[in-house]
Phi, psi and omega in degrees: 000128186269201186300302182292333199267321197276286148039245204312273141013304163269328148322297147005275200280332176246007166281322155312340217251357185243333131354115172312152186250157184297128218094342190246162166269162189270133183266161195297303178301337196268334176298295177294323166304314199277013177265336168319279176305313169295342188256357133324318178291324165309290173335312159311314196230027170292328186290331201278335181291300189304313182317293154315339175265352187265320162359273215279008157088053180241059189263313181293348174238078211281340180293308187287353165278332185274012174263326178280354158291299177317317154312312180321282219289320164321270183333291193298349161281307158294356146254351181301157202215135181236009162276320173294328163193189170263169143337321192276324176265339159330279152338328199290300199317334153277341186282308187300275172350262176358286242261316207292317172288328151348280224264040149257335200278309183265356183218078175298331198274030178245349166278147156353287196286350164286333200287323208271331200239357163082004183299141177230138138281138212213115185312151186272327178281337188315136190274114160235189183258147169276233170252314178322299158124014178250136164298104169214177193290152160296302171301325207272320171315305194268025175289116148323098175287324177264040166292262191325341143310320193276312161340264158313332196255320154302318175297320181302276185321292158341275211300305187316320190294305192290340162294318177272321149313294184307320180266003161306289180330325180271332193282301193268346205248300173326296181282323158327325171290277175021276160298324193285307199297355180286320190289337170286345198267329204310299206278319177292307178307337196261336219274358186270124164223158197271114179275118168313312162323088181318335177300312168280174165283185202276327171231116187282122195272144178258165172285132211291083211204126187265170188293089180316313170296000176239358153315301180290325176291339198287290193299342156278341114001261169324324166299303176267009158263340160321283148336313207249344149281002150292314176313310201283321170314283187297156179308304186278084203270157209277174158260138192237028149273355187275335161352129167292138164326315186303289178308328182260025190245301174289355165286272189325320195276342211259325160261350184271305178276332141310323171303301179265005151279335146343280178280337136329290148354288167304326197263354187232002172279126180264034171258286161313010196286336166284016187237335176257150164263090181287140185306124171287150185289122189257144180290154181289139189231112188312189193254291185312317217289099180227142163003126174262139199273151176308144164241129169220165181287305179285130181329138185320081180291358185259013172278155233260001165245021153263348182269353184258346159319115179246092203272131156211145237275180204205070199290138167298114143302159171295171173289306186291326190290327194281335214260321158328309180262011149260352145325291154309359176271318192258017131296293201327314170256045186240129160319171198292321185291319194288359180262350148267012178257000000 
């Protein structure tokens, strides 16, 4: 056994020896070793990879031939057996197999039957021309642009349908609770009946038990009133002139009044809570109830003896300007002679 083959082998030897055993999970340390050990095992059979991808001739598609080499050798480690051959001859077989499906996948025109109808393969990345006369890709070509448009625009339409079932289903089940508590307070009002029997009391309470048959008419009912607010729902709604003027009048008022137990529905369902914005609740405000009035430090200004009030302001003069002009008041008030004298 030489040096690569005795390798290889404890390599091997310790990714099986690191493999959960069944029933149990792979613990961190065991992982990491056994990631270890496999890329020693590549590492090993690396010269033997290359050899093999220039063989079969995928030297252009060399990332992808070493990952199904990879694969190979994963698979050939989950069956190897050591008792039976080695690793080392083991393996070529997976390794042949892997490259050998390889290259039917990428090189179709190379069979009989492609030979005969002349089919060539042709990369999606490969560069042409367009009718224009710009250069692209074959992918960027068959590429949609209105896909995701389309995309969205079905999902919209799906979530509108199943929203508009869910809110029938809620819709019909309202009234149903509805119909059912008339018919129990009904069956309860009925149910005390008068015993001949002197032996008994005079009035025997019966048991409260609605009626199947009107169980059954409730729900036919419901069906067709169901029906007739779909029609009304939906986009494509049938034409209703071939109608009686009545029946497309009570149809109508029938849906009208659905709509808006709907939109109730809708708006108070926490199923439904993304499609309304509910409203907050305003306190309630009694009649006795009245506005506290503002208190401030400062005086009413709008009150009616601050308003004939009058303030005005009076700006500080210099000192020689108040002496000058008391000078001049008391000439002003000395008689005529003394003030020519």
């Amino acid at each position: 056994m030489s040096n690569t083959t005795a390798a290889l082998e404890a390599a091997v030897a310790t990714v099986i020896a690191n493999l959960p055993k069944d029933g149990e999970a792979q613990t961190n340390r065991q992982r990491v070793h056994g990631d270890r050990a496999f890329a020693h095992v590549l590492k090993i059979l690396a010269p033997r990879i290359r050899h093999f991808i220039r063989q079969y001739g995928l030297a252009g598609h060399w990332d992808d031939a070493e990952q199904c080499c990879a694969i190979g050798v994963h698979r050939a480690i989950q069956a190897y057996d050591s008792e039976r051959a080695q690793f080392t001859t083991f393996v070529n077989w997976q390794l042949r197999g892997e490259l050998q499906s390889l290259r039917f996948r990428l090189m179709t025109d190379q069979r009989p039957s492609a030979k005969k109808v002349e089919a060539s393969t042709v990369s999606l990345h490969a560069v042409t021309s367009g009718a224009d006369g710009e250069s692209n890709t074959l992918e960027s070509m068959i590429e949609d642009e209105f896909a995701l448009d389309r995309t969205e625009a079905c999902a919209g339409d799906h979530l509108a349908v199943k929203t508009r079932e869910a809110l029938l289903d809620a819709y019909v089940d309202h009234l149903r609770g509805v119909a059912m508590e008339q018919m129990k307070r009904r069956a309860r009002s009925n149910r005390s009946v008068q015993v001949l029997d002197p032996r008994l009391p005079r009035f025997r309470a019966g048991a409260a038990i609605i009626d199947p048959a009107e169980i059954a008419e409730l729900e036919e009912r419901l069906e067709a009133q169901r029906q007739i607010v779909a029609r009304r729902l939906s986009d494509d709604m049938p034409d209703e002139s071939e109608l009686d003027p009545q029946e497309r009048e009570r149809q109508r008022q029938v849906a009208k009044r659905a709509a808006k137990t709907i939109a109730e529905i809708a708006a108070n369902d926490p199923r439904f809570g993304g499609m309304f914005e509910r409203p907050r609740p305003k306190a309630r405000r009694r009649v006795t109830d009245k506005p506290t009035p503002i208190v401030t430090v400062l005086p009413d200004h709008s009150a009616p003896h601050n308003q004939l009030s009058r303030v005005i302001a009076v700006a500080a003069a210099p000192l020689a300007t108040v002496e000058a002009e008391d000078q001049g008041e008391q000439l002003m008030a000395m008689p005529r002679g003394v003030r020519s004298h």
